[in-house]
N, C-alpha and C positions, 0 to 999 in steps of 0.2 A: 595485512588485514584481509581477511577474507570473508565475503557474500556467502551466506546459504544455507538451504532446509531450514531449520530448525534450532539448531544449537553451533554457532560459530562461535570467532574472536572476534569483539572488538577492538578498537584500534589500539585499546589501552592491553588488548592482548587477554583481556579476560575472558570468560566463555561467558554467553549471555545465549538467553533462549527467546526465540521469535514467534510467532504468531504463524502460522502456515499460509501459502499463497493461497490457499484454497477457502482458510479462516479470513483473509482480507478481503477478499470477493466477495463474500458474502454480506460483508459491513457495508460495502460497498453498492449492492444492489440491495439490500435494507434499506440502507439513506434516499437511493435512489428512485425505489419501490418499483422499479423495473428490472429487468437483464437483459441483455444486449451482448455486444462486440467489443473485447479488451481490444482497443486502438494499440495503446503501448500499456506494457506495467512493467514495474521493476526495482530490484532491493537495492537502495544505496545508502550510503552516510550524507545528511544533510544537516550541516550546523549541530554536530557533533552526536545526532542523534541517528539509528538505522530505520530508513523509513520505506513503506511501500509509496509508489509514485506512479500513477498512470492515466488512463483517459479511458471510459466506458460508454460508448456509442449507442445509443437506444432509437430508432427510427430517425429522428431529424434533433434530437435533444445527445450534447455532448457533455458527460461529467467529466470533470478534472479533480483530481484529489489526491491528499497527501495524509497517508495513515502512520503513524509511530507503529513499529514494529514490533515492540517488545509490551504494549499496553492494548494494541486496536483501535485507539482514540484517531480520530480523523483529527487532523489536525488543518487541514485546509479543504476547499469543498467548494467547488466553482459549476456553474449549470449555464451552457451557452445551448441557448435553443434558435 
């Protein structure tokens, strides 16, 4: 299986097309309605699906979330201030 850009394998070995880091950031400071400091992000498999996954630091407020990779739907969305 291999992570990356744009067009990879999934695990089932097919080609599937993904969503850009640059297209998830942005969902991601939409929902947010700030931008700030990517703490972590990053492409992995999650219960069978390829998801973005990271933490967006805004002044003293921390997003957590979990975007599907091939649709941009957030799929989890946590706000610890």
């Amino acid at each position: 299986m291999q992570l990356c850009g744009r067009k990879c394998l999934t695990s089932s070995g097919s080609s599937g097309t993904y969503i850009s880091e640059a297209q998830a950031k942005q969902i991601v400071e939409q929902r947010a309605g700030t931008t700030g400091t990517y703490r972590e992000f990053k492409l992995e498999r999650d219960d069978g699906r390829t998801v973005y996954e990271g933490e967006l630091r805004s002044g003293q407020t921390e997003y957590d979330f979990t975007i599907d990779a091939t649709t941009g739907t957030i799929l989890e969305w946590e706000v610890d201030r």
